[in-house]
N, C-alpha and C positions, 0 to 999 in steps of 0.2 A: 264364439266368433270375435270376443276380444280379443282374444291374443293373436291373431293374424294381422288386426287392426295396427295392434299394437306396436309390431316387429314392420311392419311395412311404413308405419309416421317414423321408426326408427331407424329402417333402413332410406328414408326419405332424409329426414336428417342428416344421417351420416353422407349422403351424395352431395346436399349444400354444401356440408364442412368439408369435405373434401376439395369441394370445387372453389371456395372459399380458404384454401389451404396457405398460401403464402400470406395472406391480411391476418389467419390467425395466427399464424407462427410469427408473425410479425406484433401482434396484439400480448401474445405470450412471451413472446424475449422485453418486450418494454414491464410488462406486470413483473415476471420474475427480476428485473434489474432494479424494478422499484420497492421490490422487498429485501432486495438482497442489500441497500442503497441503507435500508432503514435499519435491517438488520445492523449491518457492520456501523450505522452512527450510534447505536446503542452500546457498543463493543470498545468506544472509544477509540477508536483505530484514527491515524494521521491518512491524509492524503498524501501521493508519493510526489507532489509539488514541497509540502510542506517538510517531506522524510529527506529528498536531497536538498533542500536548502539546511537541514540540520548537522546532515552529511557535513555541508561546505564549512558550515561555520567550525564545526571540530574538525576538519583536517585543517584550518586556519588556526585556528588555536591549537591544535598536536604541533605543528609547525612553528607555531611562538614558545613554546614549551621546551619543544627541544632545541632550540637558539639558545632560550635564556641557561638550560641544563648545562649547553656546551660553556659560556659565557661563565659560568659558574664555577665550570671546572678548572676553565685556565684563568678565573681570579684565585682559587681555591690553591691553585699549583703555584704562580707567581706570588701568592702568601708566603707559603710553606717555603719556596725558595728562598724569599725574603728574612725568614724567621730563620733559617739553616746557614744563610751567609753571618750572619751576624753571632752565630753560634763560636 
């Protein structure tokens, strides 16, 4: 007689959770976000606040880069010219 006991507390259970259904699924998206939270801090991962401000700072500096490359070439060129007139 245990086991009819047993399947009936179970399917007793399973009617609360059921009817209980959005506070768990609601209980289990906060638990799984605070593993998945802890997981990825151990993983060293960036936040995507801190991933597009890194973003910014290199395409700011790619953009100094290639000014000073250009800068460079037409002192590079006015050299060579310089050095060619005098030839």
């Amino acid at each position: 007689m245990a086991k009819p006991d047993f399947i009936s507390q179970l399917a007793q259970q399973a009617g609360r959770l059921i009817n209980n259904g959005p506070d768990i699924q609601q209980d289990i998206e906060e638990k799984v976000q605070v593993l998945l939270q802890g997981g990825f801090s151990r993983l060293n991962m960036v936040s995507r606040d801190e991933f597009d401000a890194q973003v910014a700072v290199l395409n700011r500096t790619r953009g100094k880069l290639e000014a000073l490359e250009k800068q460079l070439a037409e002192l590079t060129e006015l050299l060579e010219n310089q050095a060619n007139s005098k030839d």
